[in-house]
N, C-alpha and C positions, 0 to 999 in steps of 0.2 A: 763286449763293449770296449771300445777303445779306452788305453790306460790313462788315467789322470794325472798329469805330474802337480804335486801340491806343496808348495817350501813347509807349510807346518802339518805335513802328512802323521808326523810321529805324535801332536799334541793328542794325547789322553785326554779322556774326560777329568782323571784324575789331577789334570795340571791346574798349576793355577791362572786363572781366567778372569779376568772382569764380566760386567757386560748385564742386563737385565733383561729377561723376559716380561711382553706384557701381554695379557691372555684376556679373552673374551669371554665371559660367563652368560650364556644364550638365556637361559632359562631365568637367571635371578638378575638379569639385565646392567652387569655390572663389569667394572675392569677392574685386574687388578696386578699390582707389578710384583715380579719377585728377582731372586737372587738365581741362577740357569740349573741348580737344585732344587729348586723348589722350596727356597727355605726366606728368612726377611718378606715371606710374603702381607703384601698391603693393598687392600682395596681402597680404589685412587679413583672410582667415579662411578655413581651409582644412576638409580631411573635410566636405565639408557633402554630405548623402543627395540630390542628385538638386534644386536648390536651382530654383527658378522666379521666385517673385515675392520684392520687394525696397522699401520705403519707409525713409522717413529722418525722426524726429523730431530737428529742428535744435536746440530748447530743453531736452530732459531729454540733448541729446546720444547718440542710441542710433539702431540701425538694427534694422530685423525682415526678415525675412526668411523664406517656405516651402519646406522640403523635401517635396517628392512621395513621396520613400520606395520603394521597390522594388512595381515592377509587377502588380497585382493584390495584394498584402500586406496593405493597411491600415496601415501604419507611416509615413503622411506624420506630420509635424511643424511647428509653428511658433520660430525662436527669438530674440534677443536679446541683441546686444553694442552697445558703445561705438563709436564713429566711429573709432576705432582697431583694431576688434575684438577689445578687450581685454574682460575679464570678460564672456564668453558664458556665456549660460542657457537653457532651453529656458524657453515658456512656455507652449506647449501641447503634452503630449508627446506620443509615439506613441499611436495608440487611440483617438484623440479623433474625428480628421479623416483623411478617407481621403487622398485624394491633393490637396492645397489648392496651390492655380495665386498667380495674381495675387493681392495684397493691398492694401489699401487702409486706409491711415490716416486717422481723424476727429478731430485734433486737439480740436478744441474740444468734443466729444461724448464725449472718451475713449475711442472705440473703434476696433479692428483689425478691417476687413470682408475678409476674404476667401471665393473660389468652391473648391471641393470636386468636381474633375470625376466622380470613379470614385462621389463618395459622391454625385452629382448634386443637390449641395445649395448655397447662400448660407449662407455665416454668420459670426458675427462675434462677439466676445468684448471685454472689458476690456483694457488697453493691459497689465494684467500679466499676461496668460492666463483668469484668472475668468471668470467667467461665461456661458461658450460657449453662444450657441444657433443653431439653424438659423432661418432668415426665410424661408430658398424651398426647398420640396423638390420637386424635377422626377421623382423616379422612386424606387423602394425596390426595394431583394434583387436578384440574382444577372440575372435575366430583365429587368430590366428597365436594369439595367448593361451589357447586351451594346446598348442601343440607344445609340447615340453622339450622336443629337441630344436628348438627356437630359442633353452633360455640362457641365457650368457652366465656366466658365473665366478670363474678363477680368471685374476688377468696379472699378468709380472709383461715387463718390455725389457729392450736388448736396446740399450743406448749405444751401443756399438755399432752396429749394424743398421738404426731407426726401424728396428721393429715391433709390434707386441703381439704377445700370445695371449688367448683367450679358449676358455674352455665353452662349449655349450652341451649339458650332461646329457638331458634325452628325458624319458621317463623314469621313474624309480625301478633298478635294478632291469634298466630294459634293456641294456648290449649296445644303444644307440650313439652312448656318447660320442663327442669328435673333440681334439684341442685345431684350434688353429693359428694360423700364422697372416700377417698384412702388414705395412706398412705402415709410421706414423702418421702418415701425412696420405688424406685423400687424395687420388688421382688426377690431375687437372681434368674437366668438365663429367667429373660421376660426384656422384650420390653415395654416404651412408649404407644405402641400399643397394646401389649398382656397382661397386667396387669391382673392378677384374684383378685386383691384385691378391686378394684372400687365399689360403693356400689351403688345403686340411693335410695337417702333419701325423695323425694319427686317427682312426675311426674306430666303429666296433666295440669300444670301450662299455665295461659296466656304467660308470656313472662319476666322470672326472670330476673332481669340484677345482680345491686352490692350487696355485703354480709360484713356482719359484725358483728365478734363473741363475743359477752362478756360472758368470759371464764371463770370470776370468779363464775357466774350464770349457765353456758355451755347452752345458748339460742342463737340462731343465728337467725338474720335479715336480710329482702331482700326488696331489690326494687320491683317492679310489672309494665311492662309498659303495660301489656296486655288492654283488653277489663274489664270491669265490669260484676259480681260482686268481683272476684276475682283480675281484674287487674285493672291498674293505683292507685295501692297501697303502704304501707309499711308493712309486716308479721313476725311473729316470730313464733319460735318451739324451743322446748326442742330441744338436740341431744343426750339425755344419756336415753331418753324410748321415745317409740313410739307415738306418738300424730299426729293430725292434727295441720297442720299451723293454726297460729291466724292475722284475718286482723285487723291493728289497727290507719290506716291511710287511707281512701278513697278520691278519687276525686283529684286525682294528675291528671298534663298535661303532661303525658308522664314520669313517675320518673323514677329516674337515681342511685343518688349517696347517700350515706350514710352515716353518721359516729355519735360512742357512745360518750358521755360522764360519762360513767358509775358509778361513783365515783359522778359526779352532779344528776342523774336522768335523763338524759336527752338525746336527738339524734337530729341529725341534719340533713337534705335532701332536695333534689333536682328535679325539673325537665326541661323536654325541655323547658314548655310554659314559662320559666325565674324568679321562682320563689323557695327563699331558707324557709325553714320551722323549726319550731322547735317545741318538741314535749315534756313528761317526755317517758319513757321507757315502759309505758303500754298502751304510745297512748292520754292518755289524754292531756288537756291544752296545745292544738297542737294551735302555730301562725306563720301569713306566715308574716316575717319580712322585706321580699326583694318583690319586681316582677318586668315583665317586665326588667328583667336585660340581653335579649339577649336567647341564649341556652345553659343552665347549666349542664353541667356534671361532677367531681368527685368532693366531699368534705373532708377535713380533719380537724379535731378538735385534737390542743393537748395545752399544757399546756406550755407556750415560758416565 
């Protein structure tokens, strides 16, 4: 893999670091913030429906976060509190979004991108909830829901470039995964559906879920819940020349969720069997800080 050059390449985990993890507790339906040790940890918002993905806007102060909502229902959700998780809101409520996975914040663009697994869609909306629309539709109705490599899952974008990546895994431990690549912006006179600009960046995949780009390097990282030796990992690739993925994390219990600290060296992740991980950026001096904390799904690292 082509070399990385990184100004704070020598920061240690042992350095000293600001900065807050906030982690998604799948099973007991809850967040909670902590210190990038895993230590000051505080449960900061509870009852949450089945909760998946998680970003952090560090300036207006606020975290978002998706609920998936109950199984086949239609009642996923998106919503919105304070870094304390005082004054929650929803912002997109039931009805909208079928079951929305990963999400993805566009600071500078205003918008909130997340995937839609069950509704096998991409879509994204205004940072208040407004103006939802779909950008990828991989499959419509009932028939074409039962096909699992339709379902959307992991999304980060490249504000660089006006792209985003999205994963759609396949079936459980089924080889079919694919991540892909498209434009932000629909094609003049296509469709959701009829896009010629989609690219597949990678296929064959055990079972991709979250993504996360660090742009200043343009490499991008993925969960793996697949089978071995490929899955229950974490990978990276180049996106600007062709390479094979690189596995740099093995022996996860199901991973899930991701997130850079790219400026420390460092990445942070997750999996179902309850355990949070911390790693530098090429995989080494990887420690599992948390376990046994339940079923973990989305992580976000930012700097409060």
């Amino acid at each position: 893999m082509t070399a990385i050059n990184r100004s704070a390449s020598n920061v240690s985990h042992d350095a000293v670091r600001s900065g807050r993890l906030f982690l998604l507790e799948l099973s007991g339906g809850r967040i909670h913030s902590m210190d990038p040790d895993g230590s000051d940890r505080k449960t900061i918002v509870t009852d949450c429906h089945l909760p998946d993905g998680i970003v952090v806007d560090t300036d207006a102060g606020h975290i978002y976060w998706t609920n998936m909502g109950s199984v086949g229902a239609h009642n996923g959700s998106i919503e919105r509190a304070d870094l304390d998780g005082k004054n929650r809101v929803p912002i997109v409520p039931q009805g909208i979004t079928h079951t929305p996975k990963q999400i993805h914040l566009d600071k500078e663009g205003g918008k909130l991108y997340w995937c839609d697994r069950e509704g096998m869609r991409v879509m994204r909306a205004n940072l208040d909830g407004t103006q939802v629309e779909t950008l990828i539709e991989a499959g419509s109705g009932d028939h074409d829901r039962h096909d699992q490599t339709r379902w959307c899952v992991g999304i980060t974008i490249d504000p660089k470039l006006k792209k985003m990546y999205w994963t759609q895994k396949g079936p459980d431990k089924g080889g079919q995964g694919r991540i892909f690549r498209a434009n932000l912006e629909i094609p003049n006179g296509e469709s959701p559906a009829t896009r010629s600009d989609i690219e597949v960046l990678f296929d064959q995949l055990p079972e991709p879920i979250d993504l996360e780009l660090d742009v200043e390097n343009r490499v991008l990282y993925w969960t793996d819940r697949g089978d071995p030796p490929r899955g229950n990992t974490v990978n990276r690739a180049p996106i600007d020349e062709p390479a094979a993925p690189e596995i740099e994390i093995t022996h996860l219990l199901e991973g899930i969720g991701i997130a850079l600290d790219v400026a420390g060296n460092r990445m942070f992740f997750t999996d179902l069997g309850g355990s949070v991980y911390s790693a530098d950026l090429d995989g080494k001096n990887e420690r599992n800080f948390l376990y046994a904390q339940g079923n973990l799904a989305g992580i976000a690292y930012a700097e409060v």
